[in-house]
N, C-alpha and C positions, 0 to 999 in steps of 0.2 A: 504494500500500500504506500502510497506517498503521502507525506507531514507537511502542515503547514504550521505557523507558529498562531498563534491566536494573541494579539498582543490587548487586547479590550480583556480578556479571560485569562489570560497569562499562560497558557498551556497547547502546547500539542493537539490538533484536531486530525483525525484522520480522515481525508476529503477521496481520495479514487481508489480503487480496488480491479485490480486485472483479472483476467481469466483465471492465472495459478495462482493469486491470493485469495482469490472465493474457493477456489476446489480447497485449500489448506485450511480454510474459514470450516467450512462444512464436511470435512476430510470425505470429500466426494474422490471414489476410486477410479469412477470412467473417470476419459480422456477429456480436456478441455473444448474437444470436439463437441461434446456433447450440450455443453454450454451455447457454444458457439449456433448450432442448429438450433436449441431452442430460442435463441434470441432470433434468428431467422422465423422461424414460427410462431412469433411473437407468446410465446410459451412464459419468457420468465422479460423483464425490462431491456429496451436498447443501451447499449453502451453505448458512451461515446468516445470519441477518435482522442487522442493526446498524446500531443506530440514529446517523441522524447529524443530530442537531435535532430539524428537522420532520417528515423521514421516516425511512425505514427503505431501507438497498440491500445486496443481494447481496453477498457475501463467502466466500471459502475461505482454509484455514487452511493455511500455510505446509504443515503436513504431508501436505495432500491434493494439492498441485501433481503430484509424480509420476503419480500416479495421474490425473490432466487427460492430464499430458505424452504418458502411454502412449499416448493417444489422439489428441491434438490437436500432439505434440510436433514438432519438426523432424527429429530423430533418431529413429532404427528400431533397435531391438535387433540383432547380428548372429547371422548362423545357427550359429555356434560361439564359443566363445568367445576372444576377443582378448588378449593382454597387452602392452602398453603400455611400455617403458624409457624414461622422458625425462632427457636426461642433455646435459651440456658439461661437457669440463673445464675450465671457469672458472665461478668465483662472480659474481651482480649480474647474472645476464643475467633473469630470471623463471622462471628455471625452478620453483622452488615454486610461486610465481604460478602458473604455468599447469598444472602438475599438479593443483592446488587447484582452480583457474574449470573446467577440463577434467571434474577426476570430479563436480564439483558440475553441473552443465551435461548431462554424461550419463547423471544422477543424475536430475535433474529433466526428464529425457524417458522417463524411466520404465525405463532400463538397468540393471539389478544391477551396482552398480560396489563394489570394493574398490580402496581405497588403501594400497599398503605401501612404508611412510617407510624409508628407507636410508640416514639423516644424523643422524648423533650431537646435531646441532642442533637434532633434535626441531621443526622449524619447522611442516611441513604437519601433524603432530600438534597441535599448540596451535591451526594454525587449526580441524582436525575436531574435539575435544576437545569434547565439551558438558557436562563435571561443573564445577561452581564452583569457583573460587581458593581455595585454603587460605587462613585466616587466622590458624591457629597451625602449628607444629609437628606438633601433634597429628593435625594433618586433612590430613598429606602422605603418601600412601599411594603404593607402588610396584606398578606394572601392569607387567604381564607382557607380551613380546614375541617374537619370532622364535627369540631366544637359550635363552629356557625352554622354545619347543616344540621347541626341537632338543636338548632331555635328555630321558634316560628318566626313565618313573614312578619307578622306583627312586634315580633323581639329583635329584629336586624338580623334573622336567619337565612338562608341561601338555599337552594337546594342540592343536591348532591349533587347532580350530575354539574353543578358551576364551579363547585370546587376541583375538580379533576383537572390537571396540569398536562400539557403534553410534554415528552422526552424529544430527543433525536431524532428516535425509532418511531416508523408510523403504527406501531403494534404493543408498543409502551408506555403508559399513562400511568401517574402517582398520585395518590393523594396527599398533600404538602402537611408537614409537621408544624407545630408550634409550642412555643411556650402553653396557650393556653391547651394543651393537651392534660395539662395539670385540673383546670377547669373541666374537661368534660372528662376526666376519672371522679372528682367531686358530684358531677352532677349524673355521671352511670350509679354510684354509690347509695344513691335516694330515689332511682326509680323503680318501677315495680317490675320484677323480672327482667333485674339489671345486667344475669348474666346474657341475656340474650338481647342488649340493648344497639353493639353494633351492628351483629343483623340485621336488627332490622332496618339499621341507617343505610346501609347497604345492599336491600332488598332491590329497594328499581335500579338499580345499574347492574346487579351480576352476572345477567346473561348475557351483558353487552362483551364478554370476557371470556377466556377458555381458561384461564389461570389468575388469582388472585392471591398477592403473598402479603403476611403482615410480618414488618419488620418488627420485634420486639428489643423493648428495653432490659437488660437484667432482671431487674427488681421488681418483686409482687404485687401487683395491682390490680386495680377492677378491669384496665386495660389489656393486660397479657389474659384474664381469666376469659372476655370476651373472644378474645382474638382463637382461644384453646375452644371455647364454645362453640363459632361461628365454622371450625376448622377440620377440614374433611382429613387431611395429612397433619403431620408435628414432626419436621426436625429439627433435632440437638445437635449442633455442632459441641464435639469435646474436645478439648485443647490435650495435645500430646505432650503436657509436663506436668510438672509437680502441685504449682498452685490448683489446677483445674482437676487431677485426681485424688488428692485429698477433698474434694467435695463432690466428686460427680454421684456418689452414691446418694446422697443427699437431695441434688437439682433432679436427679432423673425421678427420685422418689416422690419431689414436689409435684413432678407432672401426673404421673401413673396414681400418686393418691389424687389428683381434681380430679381426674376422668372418674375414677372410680365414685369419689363423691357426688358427682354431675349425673355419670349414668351417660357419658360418651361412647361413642363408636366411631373413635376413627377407623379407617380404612387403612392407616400404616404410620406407627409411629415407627423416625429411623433417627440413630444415631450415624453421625458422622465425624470420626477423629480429624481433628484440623493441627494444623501446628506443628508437622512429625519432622523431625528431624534424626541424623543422622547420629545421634550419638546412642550409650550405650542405654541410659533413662530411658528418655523420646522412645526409642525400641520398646524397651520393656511396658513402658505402660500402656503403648499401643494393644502390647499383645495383650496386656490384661482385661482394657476393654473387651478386647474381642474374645476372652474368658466370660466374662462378665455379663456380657450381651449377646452371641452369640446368633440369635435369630433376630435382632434388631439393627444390627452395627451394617455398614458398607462394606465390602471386597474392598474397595478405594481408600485409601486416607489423603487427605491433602498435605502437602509440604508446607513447611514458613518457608517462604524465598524474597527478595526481594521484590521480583517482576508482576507478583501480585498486587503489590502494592503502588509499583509504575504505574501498572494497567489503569487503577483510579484517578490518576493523575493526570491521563490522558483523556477523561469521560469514559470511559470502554471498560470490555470484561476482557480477562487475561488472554478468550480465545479470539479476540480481537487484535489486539498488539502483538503479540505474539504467539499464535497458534503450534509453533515448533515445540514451545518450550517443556519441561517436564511438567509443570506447575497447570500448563494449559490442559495436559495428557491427563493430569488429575482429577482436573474440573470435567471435562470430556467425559472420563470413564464414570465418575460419580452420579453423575448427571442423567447418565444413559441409563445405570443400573436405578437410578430413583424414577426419573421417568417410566419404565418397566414396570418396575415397582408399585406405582400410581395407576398406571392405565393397565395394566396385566398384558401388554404387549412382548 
């Protein structure tokens, strides 16, 4: 792909994409031929021409990728639609990270995803977020979230569907964070059959969507209990060190006991080791989880690497920037095995 510098954003955007960076995007194994005929058959979007010196090659613009993916992607839409809770209570394991690579990922296989952030910390919002940095006061404007579509017209409320922000991707849409998230955990807390309060804020938009992920915050609240209610799947990302196995017995247990108290059915709670590294620990605890949990954990664990963390820095998910990488192979294989997993494909 080629970079341009975004100097308003201050970061990296990636603008064109050739025939052999989409087959590596979607580790498609035909021939670029293959590509190439269906954009003759107007099958997937035209490229266009870009010259590079002496010649001219092929290219598509980040925003036609979905529209490839539908087609050529590794993932399939499911027959209804899914909602997603990705949740641990502990901070530093990835879990934004992977709520982020995940909707971007099912995003670019041509899936209608929405993402709605549940952390005061506003994190997976600044990574979806595509309007420019303020640079005065003046250009800091306040966007409306969960909290205003849960007031009436008459209270300065909005509806849902006005809160919904658009991404990059024409196939991924957020719902934006805020401080007052704090406010409508106070105000889930005193309604009646409060655990089922964001459902139903969420009820006229969910077929608009194949996939629905809530980013959660560590810590216990009427928020995360919603998002567990509302939620057909539940992954736990577990950090591959010390801090996160001394307590993972503990967070998996906070989950496994709400279900049991609620009287939940999800369709697949997964654990996912994040964090592995190469030493002799990182090892060993990996393998305990996978002691531990056995019928719930991934084949997959993710790595700490760097380029994980590039990837957000660019806007993008790791199989975006760098698809070669090991750290992409892991999101790939993870992804693939959850997706399965989800849809019983």
């Amino acid at each position: 792909m080629i970079f341009t510098f975004n100097y308003k954003a201050g970061r990296l955007m990636i603008k064109i994409w050739t025939p052999n960076e989409v087959t590596k995007l979607f580790r498609i194994t035909k021939t670029k031929t293959t590509l190439l005929r269906d954009e003759a058959n107007n099958t997937i979007p035209a490229a266009e021409r870009v010259n590079r010196g002496q010649s001219f090659v092929r290219a598509w613009k980040k925003e036609d990728l979905p529209l490839i993916g539908k087609v050529h992607g590794f993932l399939k839409p499911p027959q209804k639609t899914k909602i997603i809770s990705i949740y641990t209570a502990k901070g530093g394991v990835l879990k934004t990270t992977m709520s982020y690579n995940f909707a971007r990922i099912f995003a670019l296989n041509g899936i209608r995803t929405l993402v709605v952030g549940l952390d005061v910390q506003c994190s997976v919002t600044d990574m979806l977020a595509v309007m420019p940095e303020a640079e005065t006061i003046d250009e800091i404007s306040f966007i409306p979230g969960l909290y205003e579509a849960s007031k009436t017209s008459s209270d300065g409320g909005i509806s849902i569907e006005n809160v919904i922000q658009k991404s990059d991707l024409i196939t991924l849409d957020f719902i934006p964070e805020s401080i007052n998230l704090n406010l409508l955990d106070q105000k889930i807390r005193d309604a009646k059959r409060r655990e089922y309060f964001i459902e139903r804020l969420l009820e006229p938009i969910k077929n608009n969507y194949d996939i629905i992920i809530f980013d959660n915050a560590p810590n216990w609240n009427f928020l995360i209990q919603n998002s567990l209610v509302a939620a057909d799947v539940v992954i736990s990302p577990v950090g591959c060190d010390i801090g996160t196995y001394k307590s993972v017995s503990q967070n998996i247990g906070i989950i496994n006991n709400y279900k049991k108290e609620m009287d939940l059915n999800w369709s697949n709670f997964i654990i996912i080791p994040t964090l592995l590294e190469k030493s002799k620990l990182s090892v060993q605890i990996e393998a305990q989880y996978r002691t531990m949990y056995p019928e719930l954990i991934t084949a997959q664990s993710i790595r700490r690497g760097i380029k994980g963390q590039e990837s957000m820095f660019y806007n993008a998910s790791i199989i975006e920037t760098d698809p070669s990488s090991p750290i992409a192979s892991d999101y790939f294989d993870t992804i693939s095995e959850v997706w399965g997993r989800i849809t019983g494909a």
